[in-house]
C-alpha positions as CSV (number, residue, x, y, z in Angstrom):
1,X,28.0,34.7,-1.1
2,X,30.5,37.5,-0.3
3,X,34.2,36.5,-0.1
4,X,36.0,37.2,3.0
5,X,39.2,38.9,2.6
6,X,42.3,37.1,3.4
7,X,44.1,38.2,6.7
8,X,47.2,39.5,6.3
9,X,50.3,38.0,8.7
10,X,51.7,41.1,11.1
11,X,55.1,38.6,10.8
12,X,54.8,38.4,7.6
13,X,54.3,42.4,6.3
14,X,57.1,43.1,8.8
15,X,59.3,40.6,7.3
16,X,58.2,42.3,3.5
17,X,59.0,45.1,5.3
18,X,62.5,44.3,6.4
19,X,63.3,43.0,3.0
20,X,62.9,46.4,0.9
21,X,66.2,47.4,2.6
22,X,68.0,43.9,1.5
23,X,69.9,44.6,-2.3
24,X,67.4,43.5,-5.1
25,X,68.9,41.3,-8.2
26,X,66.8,40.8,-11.6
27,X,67.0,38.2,-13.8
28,X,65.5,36.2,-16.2
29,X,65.7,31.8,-15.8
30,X,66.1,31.3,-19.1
31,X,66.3,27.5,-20.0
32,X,67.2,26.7,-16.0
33,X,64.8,26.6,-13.5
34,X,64.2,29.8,-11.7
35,X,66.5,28.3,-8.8
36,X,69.2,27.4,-10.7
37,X,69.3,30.1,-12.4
38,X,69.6,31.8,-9.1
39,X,72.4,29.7,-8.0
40,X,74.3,30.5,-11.5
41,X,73.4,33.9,-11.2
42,X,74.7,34.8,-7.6
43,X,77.9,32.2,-8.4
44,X,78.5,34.5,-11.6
45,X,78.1,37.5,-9.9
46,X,79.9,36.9,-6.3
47,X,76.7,38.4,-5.0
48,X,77.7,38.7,-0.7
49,X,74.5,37.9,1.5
50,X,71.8,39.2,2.3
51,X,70.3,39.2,-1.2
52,X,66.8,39.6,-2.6
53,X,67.0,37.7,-6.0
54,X,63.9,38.2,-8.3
55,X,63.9,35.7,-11.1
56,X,61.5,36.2,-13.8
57,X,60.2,32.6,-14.9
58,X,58.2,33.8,-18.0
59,X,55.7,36.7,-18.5
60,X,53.6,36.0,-16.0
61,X,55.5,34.4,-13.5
62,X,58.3,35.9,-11.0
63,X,60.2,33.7,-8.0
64,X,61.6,35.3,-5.1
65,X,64.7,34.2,-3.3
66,X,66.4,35.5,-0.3
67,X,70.0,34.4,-0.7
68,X,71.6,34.4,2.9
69,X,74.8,33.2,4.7
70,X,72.7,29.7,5.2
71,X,71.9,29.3,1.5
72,X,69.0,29.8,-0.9
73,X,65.6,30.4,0.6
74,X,62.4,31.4,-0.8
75,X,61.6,34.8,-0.4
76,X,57.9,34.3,1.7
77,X,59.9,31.9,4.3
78,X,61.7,34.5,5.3
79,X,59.3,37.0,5.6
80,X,57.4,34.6,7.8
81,X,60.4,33.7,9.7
82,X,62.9,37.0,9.2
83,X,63.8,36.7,13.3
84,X,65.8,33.3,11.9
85,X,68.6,35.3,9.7
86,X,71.0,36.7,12.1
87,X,72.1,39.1,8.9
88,X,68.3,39.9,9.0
89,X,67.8,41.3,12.8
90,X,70.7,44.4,12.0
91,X,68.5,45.8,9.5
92,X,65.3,45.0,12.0
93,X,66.5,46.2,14.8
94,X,66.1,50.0,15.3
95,X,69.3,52.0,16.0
96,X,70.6,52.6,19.5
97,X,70.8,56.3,19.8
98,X,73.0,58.2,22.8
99,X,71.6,60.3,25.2
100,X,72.1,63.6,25.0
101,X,73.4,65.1,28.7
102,X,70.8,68.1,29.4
103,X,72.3,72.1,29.8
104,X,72.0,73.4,32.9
């Protein structure tokens, strides 16, 4: 039997997309767990919301976190729900631009 592709969420790419302009972070758990490592990490670093926080977990593995003024939140939440994070909707919402009065 062929396998059906998975749909892909509209909500959710345009979240992804929303979150390539959001500051990225790499780092490495260590012997924490990836979201405590996250925690120590952005405590450490006085990282300022809105933050994408990749933490690499082991070869293989690496946890997203979205660190916003409401606290730590995994990375695909927020691309599901990105219309939630007020600090989210400036970087969504396109730029007013002024009209420009015609020559006559």
């Amino acid at each position: 039997m062929a396998r059906r592709r998975k749909r892909k969420s509209r909500r959710r790419q345009e979240g992804r997309k929303i979150l390539e302009h959001v500051p990225q972070y790499n780092l490495e758990s260590g012997e924490d767990k990836p979201v405590t490592a996250a925690r120590k990490y952005i405590q450490s670093e006085r990282i300022v919301p809105p933050a994408l926080l990749l933490v690499k977990r082991n070869e293989h593995t690496t946890d997203r976190y979205f660190w916003a003024e409401k606290g730590l939140f995994g990375a695909q939440y927020v691309e599901e729900n990105h219309f939630l994070f007020p600090s989210l909707r400036i970087i969504s919402s396109p730029v007013e631009k002024t009209p420009v009065a015609a020559a006559h």
